[in-house]
Structure formats: structure tokens, C-alpha cells
N, C-alpha and C positions, 0 to 999 in steps of 0.2 A: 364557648365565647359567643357572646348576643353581640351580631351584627345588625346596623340599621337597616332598616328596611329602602332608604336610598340608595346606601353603597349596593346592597346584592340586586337591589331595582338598576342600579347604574353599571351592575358587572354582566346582568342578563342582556342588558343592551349591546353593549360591548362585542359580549359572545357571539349575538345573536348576528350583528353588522359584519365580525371578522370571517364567519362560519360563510357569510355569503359574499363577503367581500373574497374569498380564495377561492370561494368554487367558480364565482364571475369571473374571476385571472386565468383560473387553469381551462375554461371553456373558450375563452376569448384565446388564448395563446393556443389552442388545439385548434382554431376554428383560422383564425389568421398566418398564424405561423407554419402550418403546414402550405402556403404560398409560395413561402423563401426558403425553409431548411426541409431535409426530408422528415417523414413520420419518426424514426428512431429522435432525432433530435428534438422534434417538437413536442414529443411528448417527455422525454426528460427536462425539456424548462420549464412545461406546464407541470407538471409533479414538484420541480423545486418549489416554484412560485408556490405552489398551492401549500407546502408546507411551512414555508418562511411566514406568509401571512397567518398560516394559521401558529406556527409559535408565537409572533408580535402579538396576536389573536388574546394567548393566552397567558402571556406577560402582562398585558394591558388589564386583561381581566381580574387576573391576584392581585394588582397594584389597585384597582378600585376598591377590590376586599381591603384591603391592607396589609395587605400581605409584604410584609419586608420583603425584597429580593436582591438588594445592596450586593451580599456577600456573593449571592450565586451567582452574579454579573456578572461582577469582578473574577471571579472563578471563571466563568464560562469564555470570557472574554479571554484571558490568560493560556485557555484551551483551545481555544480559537485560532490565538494567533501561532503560537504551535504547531498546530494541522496545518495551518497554511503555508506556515513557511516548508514543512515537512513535506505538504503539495503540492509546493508553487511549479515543479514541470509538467504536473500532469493540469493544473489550472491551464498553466500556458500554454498547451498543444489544443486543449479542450475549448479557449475563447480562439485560437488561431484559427482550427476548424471551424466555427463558427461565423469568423471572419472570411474565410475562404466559400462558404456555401452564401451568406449573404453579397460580398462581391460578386460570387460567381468566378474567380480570377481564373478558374481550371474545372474541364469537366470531363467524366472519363473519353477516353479514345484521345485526347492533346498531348502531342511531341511536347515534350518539356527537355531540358536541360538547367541541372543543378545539382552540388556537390559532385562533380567529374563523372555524373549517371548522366544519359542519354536515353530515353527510352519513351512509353506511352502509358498513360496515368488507366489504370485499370482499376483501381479502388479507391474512394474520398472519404475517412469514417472521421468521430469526431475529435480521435488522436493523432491519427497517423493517414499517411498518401501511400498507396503504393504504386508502384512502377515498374512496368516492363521492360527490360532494358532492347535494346538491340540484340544481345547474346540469349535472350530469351530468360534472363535471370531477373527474378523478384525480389526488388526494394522496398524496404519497409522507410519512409523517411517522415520525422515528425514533422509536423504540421508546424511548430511553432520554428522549424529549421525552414520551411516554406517562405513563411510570414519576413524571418530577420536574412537571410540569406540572398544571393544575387542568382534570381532566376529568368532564365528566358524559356519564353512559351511560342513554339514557332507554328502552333495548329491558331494564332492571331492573325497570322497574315495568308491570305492565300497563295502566294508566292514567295521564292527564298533564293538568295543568290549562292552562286554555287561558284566557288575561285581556286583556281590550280593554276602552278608555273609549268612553262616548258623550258627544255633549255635545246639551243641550236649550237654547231661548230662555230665557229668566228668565222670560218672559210666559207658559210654559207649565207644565200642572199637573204635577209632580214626582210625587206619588200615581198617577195616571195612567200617565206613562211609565213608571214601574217597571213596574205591573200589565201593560202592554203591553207590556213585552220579556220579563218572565215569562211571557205567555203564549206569546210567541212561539216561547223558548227550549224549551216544550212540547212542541211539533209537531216538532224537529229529531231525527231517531233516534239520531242519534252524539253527543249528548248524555244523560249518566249521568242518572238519579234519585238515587242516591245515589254517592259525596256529590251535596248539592240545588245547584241553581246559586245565587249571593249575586247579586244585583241590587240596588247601594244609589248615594246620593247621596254622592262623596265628597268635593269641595271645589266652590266657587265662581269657575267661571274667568274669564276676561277678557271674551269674549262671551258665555256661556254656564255653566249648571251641570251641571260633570260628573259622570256616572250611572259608575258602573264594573262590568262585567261578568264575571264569574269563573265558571266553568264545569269539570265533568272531562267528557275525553271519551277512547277508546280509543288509546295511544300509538301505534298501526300508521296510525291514519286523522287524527289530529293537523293536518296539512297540510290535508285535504280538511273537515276539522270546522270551521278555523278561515273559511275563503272559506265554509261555509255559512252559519253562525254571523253573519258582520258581512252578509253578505245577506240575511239573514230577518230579523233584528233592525233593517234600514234601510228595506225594504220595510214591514213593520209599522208604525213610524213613518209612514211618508209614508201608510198605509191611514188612522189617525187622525188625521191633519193636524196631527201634533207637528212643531214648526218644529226641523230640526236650523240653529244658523244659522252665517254663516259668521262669518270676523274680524271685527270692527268695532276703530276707533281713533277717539277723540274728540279733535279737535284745538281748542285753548285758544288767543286772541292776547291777550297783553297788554295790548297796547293797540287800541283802538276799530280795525275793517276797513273802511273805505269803500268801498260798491261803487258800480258805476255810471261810466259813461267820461265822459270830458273833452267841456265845449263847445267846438263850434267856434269 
């Protein structure tokens, strides 16, 4: 087949623009992109890029020839959308990732809390997060469970409140026990002055009246504040003979209980 010498003049062109227009993309995306994502990632967008332009590259080029390419479209397209949908989790974990390193929302060593794990993000790849729980057990959790999910990130704030109730006798003086866990709350180091800790009476429980204790303490020692906290504030208690007490249950009979056994 004798092609004119414009088309294949017009398809070298083509070539010649697409061969440099990809290599320009995937240098530019290795050169830039390594700012915001790590190397593993930067260079897997700069290799797709570099190959995407270079297919259009070469689509463009046979459509100059004349190359019919109608059917193969349509084919490729059909196969296309196949793969995708056949992919769409692992798409989704993979731009989530990408949205997570771009944000920045999370970096290793941050207390995270989500899906009922508690732990510190020890791994960021561009599927999955892992995390260290508290029990020292590794989470694998996708990225795109990250992205749609309700997460809190408590390595954002430098401080975190920390809330436990206590409960006192009814028979004991309420002015007292406050002044006494207030002072107790004193002497703990990991415990903020500012904000001040709240110490009050909040309801009337079943045995007892509940004191509630609110406190800020530093988010890195959270875990080691809280075990000091309900120990200093029980021990105090028990120094001024405030009754914590236990359940009680008042049983009622209807009718009259006779005690006393049967004569012989």
C-alpha cells in the first residue's frame, strides 16, 4: 500500500512530539512529585503517565496513516471497562492512598482510632495503613476504609481529655469529696493546669452519687495519665474515709415473709 508522503510526514511528526511529550511527563512527575508522595509512588505515576501518552502517542500516529482503528476501540474500550470494574477496590485503595500522602491526614508514629482499633500507624503504602494496636497486634486497614470511614486522629492535638466517674455513699459529704479529688488531681504531673480539671456531682446513681472527673492531660502519655489518675484519686478517698460503695439492691415481698423453721 503507497502512502503519501504527507500522511507518513504527518505520522513522523506525531511520533516524534508523543515520544517527547511522555518522556517530558514522566521526568517532570519524578522531579516534582517526589515533594508530595514518597519514591515508590512517584515513580509508578511517572511510568503510567509515560505509557498512557505514549499509547495516545501511537493511536494518533496509525490514525494519521489510516489506519482504521474503529473496531479495536470499541474492543479495547469494552475491555477496559471490564478491568475496571473487575478493579474498582483496588482503584479505590490506590487513589485513597494517594489522597492520604497528598493531604498528609496521617504519618507514621499518630494514635489513630477507627473501625474499633486503637493503635499507632506504623505503615502508609499505596493500598493499605497499617497499625499497631495497643495489644501490640498488626492491622492491616485499607486506605479507602480510611478515606469513607469516621476517623479520629488524636496525635492532631497536643493535648486530650481524659473523663472517669466516681461514685461516693449518699451518707458522705459531696463538698468534701470534690475538694478531695481536687486536691488530689493537684499532685499528679501529667495532669494540665490549664485547661483546670472540672470535678463536680453529676447525677444520683443507684447506690451512690456520681462525682465526674474531666481532666486534660498530654496526648503521648494519655494511657499512663489515665492508670494514674483513677489511683491517686482512689487512694485519696480511702486516706479520708469516703465510702466508695459497692451495688446494693433493695428487695420488696408483697406479701408478709415468715421466717423461722417448722416444729417438729
Amino acid at each position: 500500500m503507497n502512502l503519501p508522503v504527507e500522511k507518513v510526514a504527518l505520522a513522523l511528526v506525531i511520533l516524534a512530539l508523543g515520544l517527547l511529550a511522555s518522556v517530558t511527563a514522566r521526568r517532570a512527575i519524578e522531579r516534582f512529585g517526589s515533594r508530595v508522595f514518597p519514591r515508590d509512588i512517584t515513580h509508578l505515576l511517572a511510568r503510567s503517565t509515560y505509557y498512557m501518552v505514549l499509547f495516545l502517542t501511537v493511536v494518533a500516529t496509525l490514525q494519521a496513516l489510516g489506519v482504521e482503528l474503529t473496531a479495536l476501540l470499541v474492543a479495547g474500550g469494552f475491555a477496559g471497562l471490564v478491568l475496571s470494574l473487575a478493579l474498582q477496590p483496588l482503584f479505590s485503595n490506590f487513589f485513597s492512598g494517594l489522597y492520604l500522602y497528598g493531604e498528609k491526614s496521617l504519618v507514621i508514629g499518630d494514635l489513630i482510632s477507627i473501625g474499633g482499633f486503637i493503635g499507632r500507624v506504623v505503615e502508609i503504602s499505596t493500598m493499605s495503613t497499617r497499625v499497631r494496636t495497643l495489644d501490640g497486634e498488626v492491622v492491616r486497614i485499607p486506605n479507602s476504609r480510611i478515606i469513607n470511614d469516621y476517623m479520629v486522629n488524636y496525635s492532631k492535638s497536643a493535648v486530650r481529655r481524659l473523663t472517669f466517674k466516681a461514685s461516693i455513699a449518699y451518707r458522705e459529704d459531696i463538698g468534701k469529696a470534690i475538694n478531695t479529688i481536687s486536691s488530689a488531681l493537684e499532685s499528679i504531673y501529667l495532669v494540665l493546669k490549664d485547661p483546670s480539671p472540672e470535678v463536680y456531682a453529676s447525677e444520683l446513681g443507684d447506690s451512690g452519687v456520681i462525682i465526674d472527673v474531666k481532666v486534660w492531660v498530654p496526648t503521648d502519655y494519655w494511657y499512663q495519665a489515665s492508670m494514674q489518675v483513677i489511683k491517686t484519686v482512689r487512694e485519696a478517698l480511702a486516706r479520708e474515709g469516703i465510702e466508695i460503695p459497692f451495688t446494693q439492691v433493695d428487695v420488696w415481698f408483697r406479701t408478709p415473709l415468715e421466717v423461722g423453721g417448722r416444729e417438729g
